[in-house]
C-alpha positions in Angstrom: 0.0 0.0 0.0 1.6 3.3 -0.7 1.7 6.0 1.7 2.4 9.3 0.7 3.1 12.8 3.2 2.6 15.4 2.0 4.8 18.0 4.3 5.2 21.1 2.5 4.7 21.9 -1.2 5.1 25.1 -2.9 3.0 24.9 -6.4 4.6 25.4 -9.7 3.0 28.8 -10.7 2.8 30.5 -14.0 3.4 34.2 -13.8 3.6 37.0 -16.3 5.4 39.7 -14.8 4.9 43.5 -15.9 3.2 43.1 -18.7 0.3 46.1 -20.2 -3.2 45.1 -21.7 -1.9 46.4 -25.0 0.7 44.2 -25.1 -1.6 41.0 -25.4 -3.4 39.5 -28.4 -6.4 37.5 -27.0 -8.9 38.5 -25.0 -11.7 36.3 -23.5 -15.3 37.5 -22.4 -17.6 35.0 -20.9 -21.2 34.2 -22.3 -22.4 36.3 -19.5 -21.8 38.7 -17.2 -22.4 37.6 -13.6 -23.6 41.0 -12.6 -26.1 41.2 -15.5 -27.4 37.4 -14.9 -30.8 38.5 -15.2 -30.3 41.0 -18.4 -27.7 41.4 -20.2 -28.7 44.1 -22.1 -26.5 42.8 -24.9 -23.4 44.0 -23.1 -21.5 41.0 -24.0 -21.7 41.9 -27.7 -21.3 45.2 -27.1 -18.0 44.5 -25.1 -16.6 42.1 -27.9 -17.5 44.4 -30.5 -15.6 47.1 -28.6 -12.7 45.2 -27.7 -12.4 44.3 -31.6 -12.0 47.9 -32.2 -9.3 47.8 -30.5 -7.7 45.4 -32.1 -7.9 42.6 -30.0 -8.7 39.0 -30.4 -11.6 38.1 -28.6 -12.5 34.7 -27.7 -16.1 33.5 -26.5 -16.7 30.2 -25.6 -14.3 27.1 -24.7 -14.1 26.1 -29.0 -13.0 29.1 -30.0 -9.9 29.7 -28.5 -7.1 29.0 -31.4 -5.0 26.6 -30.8 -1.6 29.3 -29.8 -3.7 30.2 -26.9 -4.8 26.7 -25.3 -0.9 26.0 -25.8 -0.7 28.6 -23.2 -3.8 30.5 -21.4 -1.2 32.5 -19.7 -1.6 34.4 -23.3 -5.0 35.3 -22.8 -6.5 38.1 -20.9 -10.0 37.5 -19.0 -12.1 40.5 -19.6 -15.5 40.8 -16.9 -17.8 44.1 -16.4 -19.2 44.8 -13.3 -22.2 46.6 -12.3 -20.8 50.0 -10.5 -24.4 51.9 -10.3 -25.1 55.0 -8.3 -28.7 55.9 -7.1 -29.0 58.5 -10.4 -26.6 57.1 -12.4 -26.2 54.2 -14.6 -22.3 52.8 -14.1 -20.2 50.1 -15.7 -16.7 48.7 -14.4 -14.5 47.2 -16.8 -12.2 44.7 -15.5 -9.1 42.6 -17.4 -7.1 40.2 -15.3 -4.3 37.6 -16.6 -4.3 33.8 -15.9 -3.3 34.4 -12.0 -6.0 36.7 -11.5 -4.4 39.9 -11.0 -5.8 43.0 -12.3 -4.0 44.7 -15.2 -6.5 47.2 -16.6 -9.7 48.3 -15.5 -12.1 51.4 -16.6 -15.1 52.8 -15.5 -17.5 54.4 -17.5 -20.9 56.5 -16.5 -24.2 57.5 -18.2 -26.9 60.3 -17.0 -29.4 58.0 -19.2 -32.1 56.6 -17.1 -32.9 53.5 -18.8 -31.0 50.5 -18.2 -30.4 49.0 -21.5 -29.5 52.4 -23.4 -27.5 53.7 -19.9 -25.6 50.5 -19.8 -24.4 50.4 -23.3 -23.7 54.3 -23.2 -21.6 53.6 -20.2 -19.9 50.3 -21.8 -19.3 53.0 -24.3 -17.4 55.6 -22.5 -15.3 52.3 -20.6 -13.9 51.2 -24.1 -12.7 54.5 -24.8 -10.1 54.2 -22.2 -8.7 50.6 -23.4 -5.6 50.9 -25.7 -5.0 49.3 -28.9 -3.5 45.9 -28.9 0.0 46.1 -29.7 1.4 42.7 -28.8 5.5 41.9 -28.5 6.9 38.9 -27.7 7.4 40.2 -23.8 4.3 38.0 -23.2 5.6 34.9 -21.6 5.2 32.5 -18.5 7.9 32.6 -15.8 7.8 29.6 -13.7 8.4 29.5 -9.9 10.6 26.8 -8.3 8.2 24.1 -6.6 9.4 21.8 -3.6 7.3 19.0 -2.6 8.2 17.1 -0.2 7.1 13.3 -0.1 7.2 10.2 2.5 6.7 7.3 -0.3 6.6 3.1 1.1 10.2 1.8 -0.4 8.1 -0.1 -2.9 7.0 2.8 -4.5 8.6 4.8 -7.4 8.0 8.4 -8.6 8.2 9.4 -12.0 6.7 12.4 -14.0 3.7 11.0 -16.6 1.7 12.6 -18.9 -1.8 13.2 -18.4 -3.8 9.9 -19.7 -6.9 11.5 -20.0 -8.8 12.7 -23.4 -7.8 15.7 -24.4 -10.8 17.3 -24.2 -13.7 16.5 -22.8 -16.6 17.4 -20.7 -16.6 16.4 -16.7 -19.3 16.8 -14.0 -20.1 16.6 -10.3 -23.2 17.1 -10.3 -22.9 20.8 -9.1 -20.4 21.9 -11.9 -20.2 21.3 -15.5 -16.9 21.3 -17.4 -14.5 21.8 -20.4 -10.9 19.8 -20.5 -8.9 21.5 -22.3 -5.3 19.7 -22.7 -2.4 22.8 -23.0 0.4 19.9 -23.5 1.1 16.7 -22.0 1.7 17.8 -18.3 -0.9 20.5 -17.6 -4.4 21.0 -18.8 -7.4 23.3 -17.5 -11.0 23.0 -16.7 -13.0 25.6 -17.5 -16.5 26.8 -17.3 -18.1 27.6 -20.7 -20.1 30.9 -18.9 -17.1 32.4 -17.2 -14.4 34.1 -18.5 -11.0 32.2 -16.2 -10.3 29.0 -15.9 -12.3 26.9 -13.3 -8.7 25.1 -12.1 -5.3 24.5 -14.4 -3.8 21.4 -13.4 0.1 20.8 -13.8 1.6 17.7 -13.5 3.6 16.5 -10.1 6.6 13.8 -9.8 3.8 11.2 -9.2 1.8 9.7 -11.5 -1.5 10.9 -12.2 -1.3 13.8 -9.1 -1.2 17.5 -9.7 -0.6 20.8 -8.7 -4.3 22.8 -9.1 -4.7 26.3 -8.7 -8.4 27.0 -8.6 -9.9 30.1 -10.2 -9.9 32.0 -6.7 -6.0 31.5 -6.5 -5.9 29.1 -4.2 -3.3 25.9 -4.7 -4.6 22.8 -3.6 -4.0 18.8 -5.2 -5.4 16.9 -7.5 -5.8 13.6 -9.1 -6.6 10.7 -11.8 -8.9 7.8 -10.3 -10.7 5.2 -12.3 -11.1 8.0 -15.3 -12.3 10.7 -12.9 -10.8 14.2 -12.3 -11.0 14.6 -8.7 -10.1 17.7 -6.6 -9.4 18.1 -2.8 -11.2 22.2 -2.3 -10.3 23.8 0.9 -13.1 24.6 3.2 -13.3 27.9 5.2 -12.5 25.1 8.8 -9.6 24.0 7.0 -10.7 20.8 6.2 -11.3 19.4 2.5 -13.8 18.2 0.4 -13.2 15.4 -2.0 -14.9 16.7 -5.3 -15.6 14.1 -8.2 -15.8 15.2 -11.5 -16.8 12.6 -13.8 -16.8 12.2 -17.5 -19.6 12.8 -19.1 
């Protein structure tokens, strides 16, 4: 039986490190906004269409993204807007974070127009004026941090670094959650929720077989693993404890 202890690990990260809006190609917005859940007020299209003016490549939806930018999502940008409302004024928040959820351009915009649906988009409107024109350089890359994880294994067991053996892609569930795989290469791959606009958790492979580093799409680091064909995920509670989470295929 192996028996492994798990005494202190620091997660392999990717990071992109000073890097401007402008200097990215891709851009993802979600399907919908959660602040506009109950209308939209087609400020999704109105966002993409904006963000095309600009030059940028926006991506909706988990089979649209090209195939440069599931090779690396740390080349996308993950656009939301936010409802920023006063009592007389109509108010929009735009907000762009990178893969590790850091914020690297936001932009508020305002309108004195009473109704929703034309004050929303004539806020939208006065947001995208602010966002500069995509410019990108080859200063977009991923720096990884050193990981150390430290392991207590039975004599009979070896360690070795193996691919993921899973589909490529593929759609998991557990029952609360419904998923996209999306494989980036053969030792890191993502799940990600078709209606939001990061990654649900990105999964890079460990020195045992079939476990992984996750980082989860509030930046938390936690493990993960293959078991009879299911993807399953150990979330930290707010008590400290875990729940085991089983995501099936489907």
């Amino acid at each position: 039986m192996k028996k492994i202890s798990v005494i202190a690990a620091f997660f392999l990260v990717t990071a992109v490190f000073g890097q401007k809006v402008s200097d990215y190609k891709y851009i993802s917005v979600p399907e919908k906004f959660k602040d506009f859940d109950k209308d939209s007020y087609g400020l999704e299209t109105s966002l993409a269409k904006g963000l095309t003016g600009k030059k940028y490549t926006v991506i909706q939806g988990i089979k649209e993204w090209p195939s440069d930018a599931r090779e690396n999502p740390c080349h996308v940008l993950y656009a939301n807007l936010l409802d920023n409302s006063s009592f007389l004024k109509n108010k929009v928040l735009i907000e762009v974070k990178d893969c590790n959820e850091k914020t690297v351009f936001s932009s508020k915009g305002s309108s004195n127009i009473k109704d929703f649906k034309d004050g929303f988009q004539d806020a939208l409107k006065q947001a995208i004026i602010a966002v500069p024109v995509s410019y990108p350089t080859e200063k977009v890359q991923t720096v990884k941090a050193e990981s150390v994880v430290t392991e207590t294994i039975s004599k009979n067991d070896t360690s070795s670094s193996a691919p993921v053996s899973e589909n490529k892609f593929g759609k998991y569930s557990n029952g609360k959650w419904n998923l996209q795989k999306i494989q980036v290469d053969n030792n890191q791959f993502i799940l990600a929720d078709s209606g939001s606009s990061v990654p649900f958790a990105v999964f890079k492979a460990s020195s045992k077989k079939d476990v992984f580093r996750v980082k989860l799409a509030d930046g938390t680091y936690t493990i993960g693993y293959v078991e009879n064909g299911n993807i399953i995920i150990d979330l930290p509670q707010s008590n400290g404890d875990f729940s085991k989470e089983v995501f099936s295929g489907k």
